[in-house]
N, C-alpha and C positions, 0 to 999 in steps of 0.2 A: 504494500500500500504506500502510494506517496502521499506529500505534503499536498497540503489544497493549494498551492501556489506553486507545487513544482510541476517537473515535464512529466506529460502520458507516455511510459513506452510504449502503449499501442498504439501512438500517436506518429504519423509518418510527417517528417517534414515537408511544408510545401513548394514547389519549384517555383526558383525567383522570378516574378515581375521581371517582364523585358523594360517597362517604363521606367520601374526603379533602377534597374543597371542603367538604362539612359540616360536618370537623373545621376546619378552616383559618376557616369563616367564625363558630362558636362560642368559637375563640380570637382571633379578632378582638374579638369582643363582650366577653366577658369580660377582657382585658388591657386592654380602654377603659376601663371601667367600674373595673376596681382601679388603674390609671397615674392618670386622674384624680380616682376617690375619694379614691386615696391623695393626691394634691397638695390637694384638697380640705378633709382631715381634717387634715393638716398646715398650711394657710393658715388656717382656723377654729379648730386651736386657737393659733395664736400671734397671731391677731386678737380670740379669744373672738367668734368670728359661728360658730356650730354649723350654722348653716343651709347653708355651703359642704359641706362633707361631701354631703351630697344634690346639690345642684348640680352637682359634679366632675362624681357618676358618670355625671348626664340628662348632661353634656357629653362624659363619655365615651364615653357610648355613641351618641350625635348623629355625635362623628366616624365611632368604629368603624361605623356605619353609610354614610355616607358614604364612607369607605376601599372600603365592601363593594360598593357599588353603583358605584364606581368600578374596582374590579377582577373583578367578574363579572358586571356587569348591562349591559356590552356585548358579551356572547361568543353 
């Protein structure tokens, strides 16, 4: 007998939402892109190289992409 608050083993998990992995994998993208725009825009202006700003975000989004193909491009 379980907890009234715990898991059913005769309970099968259910297969993910494709919408939720679509939200999951556009907040992946996006949160890359602004975490290192933002460190970007912050290192170029206390450097004066404006051209990191850009840079950050191609690298934020290189990871976030990379994260993405690592958590659903083996399922």
């Amino acid at each position: 007998m379980t907890s009234p608050g715990g898991p059913d083993p005769d309970r099968r998990p259910e297969p993910p939402n494709p919408a939720d992995t679509g939200w999951t994998v556009l907040g992946y993208l996006l949160a890359g892109m602004a975490l290192y725009g933002g460190i970007g825009a912050l290192l170029g202006r206390w450097l004066h190289a404006p051209l990191l700003f850009p840079l950050g975000m191609l690298l934020g989004l290189g990871l976030a992409t990379a994260m993405i193909i690592i958590r659903f491009g083996r399922s």
